[in-house]
C-alpha positions as CSV (number, residue, x, y, z in Angstrom):
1,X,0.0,0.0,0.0
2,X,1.3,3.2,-0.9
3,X,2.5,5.8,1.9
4,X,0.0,8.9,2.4
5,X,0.5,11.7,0.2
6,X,-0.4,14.8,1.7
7,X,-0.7,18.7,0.7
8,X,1.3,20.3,3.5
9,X,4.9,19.8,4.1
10,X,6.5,19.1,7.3
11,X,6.4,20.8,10.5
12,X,10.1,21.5,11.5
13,X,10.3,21.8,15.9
14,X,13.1,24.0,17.3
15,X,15.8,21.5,18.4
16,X,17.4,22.2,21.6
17,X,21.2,20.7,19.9
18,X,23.0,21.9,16.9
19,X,23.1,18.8,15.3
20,X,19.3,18.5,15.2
21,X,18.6,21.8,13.9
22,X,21.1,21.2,11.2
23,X,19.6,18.0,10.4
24,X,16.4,19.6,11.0
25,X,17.6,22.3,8.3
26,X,18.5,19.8,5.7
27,X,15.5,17.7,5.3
28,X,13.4,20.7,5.3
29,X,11.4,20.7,2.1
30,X,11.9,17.3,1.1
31,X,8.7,16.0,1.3
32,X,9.0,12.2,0.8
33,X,12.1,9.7,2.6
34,X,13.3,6.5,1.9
35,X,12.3,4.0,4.9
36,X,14.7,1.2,5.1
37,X,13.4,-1.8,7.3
38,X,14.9,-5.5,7.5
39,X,12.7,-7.8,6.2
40,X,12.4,-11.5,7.6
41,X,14.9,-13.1,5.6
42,X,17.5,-10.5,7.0
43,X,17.6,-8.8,3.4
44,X,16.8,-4.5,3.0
45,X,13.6,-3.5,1.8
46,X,12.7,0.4,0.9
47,X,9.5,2.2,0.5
48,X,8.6,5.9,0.6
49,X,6.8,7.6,3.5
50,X,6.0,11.1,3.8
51,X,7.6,13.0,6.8
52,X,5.1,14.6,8.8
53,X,7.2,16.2,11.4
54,X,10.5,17.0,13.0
55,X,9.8,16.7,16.8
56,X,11.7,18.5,18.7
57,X,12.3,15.3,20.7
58,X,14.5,14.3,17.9
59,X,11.9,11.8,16.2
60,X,11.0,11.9,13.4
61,X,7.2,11.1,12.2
62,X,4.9,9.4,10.1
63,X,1.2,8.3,9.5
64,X,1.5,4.7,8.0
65,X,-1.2,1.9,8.5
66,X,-1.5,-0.9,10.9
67,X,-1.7,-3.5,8.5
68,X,1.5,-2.9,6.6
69,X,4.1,-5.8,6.5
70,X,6.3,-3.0,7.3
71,X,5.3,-3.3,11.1
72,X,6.0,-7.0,11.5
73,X,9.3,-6.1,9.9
74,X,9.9,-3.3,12.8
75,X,8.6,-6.0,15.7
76,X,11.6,-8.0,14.3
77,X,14.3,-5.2,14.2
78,X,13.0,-1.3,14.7
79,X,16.8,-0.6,13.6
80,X,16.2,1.9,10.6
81,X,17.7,3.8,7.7
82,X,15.4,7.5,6.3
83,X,17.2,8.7,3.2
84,X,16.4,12.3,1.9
85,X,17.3,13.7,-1.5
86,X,16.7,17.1,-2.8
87,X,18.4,17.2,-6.2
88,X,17.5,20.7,-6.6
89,X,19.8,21.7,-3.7
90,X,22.2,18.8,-4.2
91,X,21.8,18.0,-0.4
92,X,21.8,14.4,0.3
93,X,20.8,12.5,3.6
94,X,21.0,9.4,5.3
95,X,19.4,9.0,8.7
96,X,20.1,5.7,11.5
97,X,17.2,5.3,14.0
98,X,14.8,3.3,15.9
99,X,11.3,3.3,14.6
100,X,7.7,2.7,17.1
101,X,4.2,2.9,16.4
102,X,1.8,4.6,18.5
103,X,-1.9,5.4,18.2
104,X,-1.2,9.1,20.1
105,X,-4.6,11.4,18.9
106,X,-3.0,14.7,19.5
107,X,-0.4,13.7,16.9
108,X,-2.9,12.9,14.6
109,X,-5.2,15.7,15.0
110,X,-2.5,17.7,14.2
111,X,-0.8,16.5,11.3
112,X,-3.8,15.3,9.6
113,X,-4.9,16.6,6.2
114,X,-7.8,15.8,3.9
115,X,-5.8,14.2,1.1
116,X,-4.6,11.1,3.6
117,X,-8.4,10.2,3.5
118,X,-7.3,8.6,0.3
119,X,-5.4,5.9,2.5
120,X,-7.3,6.1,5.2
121,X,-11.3,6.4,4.1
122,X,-12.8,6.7,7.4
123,X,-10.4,9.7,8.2
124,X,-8.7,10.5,11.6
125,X,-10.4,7.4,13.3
126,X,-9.5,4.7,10.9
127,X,-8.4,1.9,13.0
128,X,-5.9,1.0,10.3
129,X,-3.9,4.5,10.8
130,X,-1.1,4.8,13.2
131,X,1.5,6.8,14.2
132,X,5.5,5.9,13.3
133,X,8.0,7.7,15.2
134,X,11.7,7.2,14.1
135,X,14.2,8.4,17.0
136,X,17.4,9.6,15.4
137,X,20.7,8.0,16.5
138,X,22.4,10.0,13.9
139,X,22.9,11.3,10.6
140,X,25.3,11.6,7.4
141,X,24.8,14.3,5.1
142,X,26.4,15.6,1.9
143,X,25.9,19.0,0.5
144,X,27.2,20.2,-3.0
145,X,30.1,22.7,-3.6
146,X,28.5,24.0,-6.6
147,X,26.0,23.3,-9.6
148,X,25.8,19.1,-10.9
149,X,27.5,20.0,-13.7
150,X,30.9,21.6,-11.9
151,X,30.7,18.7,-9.2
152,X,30.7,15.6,-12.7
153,X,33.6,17.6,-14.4
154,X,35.6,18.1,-10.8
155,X,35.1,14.4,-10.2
156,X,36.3,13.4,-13.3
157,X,39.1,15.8,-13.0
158,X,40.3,14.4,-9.6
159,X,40.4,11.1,-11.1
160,X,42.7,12.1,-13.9
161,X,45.2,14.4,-11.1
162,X,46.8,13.4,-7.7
163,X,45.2,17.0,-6.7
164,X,42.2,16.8,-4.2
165,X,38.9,18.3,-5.9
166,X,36.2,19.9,-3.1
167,X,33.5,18.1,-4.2
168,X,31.2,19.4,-1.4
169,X,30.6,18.7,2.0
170,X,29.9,16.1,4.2
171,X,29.1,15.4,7.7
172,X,27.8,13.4,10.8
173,X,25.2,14.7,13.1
174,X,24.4,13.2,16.6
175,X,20.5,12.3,17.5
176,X,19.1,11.6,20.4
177,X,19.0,7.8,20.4
């Protein structure tokens, strides 16, 4: 089943560490992540999921439903992978964490939109709609040093020269978890 879809973008907490806001700061505006779970036979399996919200808790959330083979795969091993992308911006992401579920109404009265009646026909009540929360234990991140173009040609320069190219930035960031 595909992952709600909705028409408002995430809602971004203040973060009480650095590392949080920045990671906080890089995801903003990328809409959609990649959910990595382990499935049964120990082998990675990847679907989309919309990010809801940015707690300032350091978790990261999701509507998603009950039935989803997803959640016997997180019973098994809640250990995680999010990736972001936003190509535009050249800022790439890759997020370790441990993923619950929870049923918790206030989060779902508020980040609830008409559109996710799509997935979930009876609306806010559907019994099949629940709440995944991913704590972040930390975070990778790349960002580019300049346009695609500039960061393909100084690749393929630094693999023709013993001269280092800055082909961006990267990082680690600390969660919570």
């Amino acid at each position: 089943m595909p992952e709600p879809h909705g028409a408002h973008f995430m809602k971004n907490e203040p973060h009480p560490s650095a590392d949080l806001t920045k990671l906080g700061e890089l995801i903003e505006g990328v809409e959609v992540a990649m959910l990595t779970t382990h499935a049964a036979d120990g082998s990675l399996v990847s679907r989309p999921l919309q990010t809801l919200q940015f707690e300032a808790s350091g978790d990261l959330v999701f509507f998603t439903a009950a039935d989803s083979r997803k959640l016997d795969e997180l019973a098994a091993n809640p250990d995680v992978n999010l990736a972001y992308a936003n190509p535009h911006k050249q800022i790439y992401v890759s997020v370790r964490g441990t993923a619950r579920t929870d049923r918790d109404r206030a989060t779902i009265d508020a980040l609830w939109s008409p559109v996710q009646k799509v997935f979930f026909p009876q609306g806010k009540d559907d019994p099949n709609l629940v709440v995944l929360r991913v704590r972040v234990r930390d975070a990778a991140y790349w960002e580019s040093a300049g346009n695609f173009i500039a960061r393909a040609l100084d690749f393929a320069a630094g693999m023709l020269s013993h001269d280092p190219r800055d082909l961006g930035k990267s990082g680690k960031l600390a969660g919570n978890g």
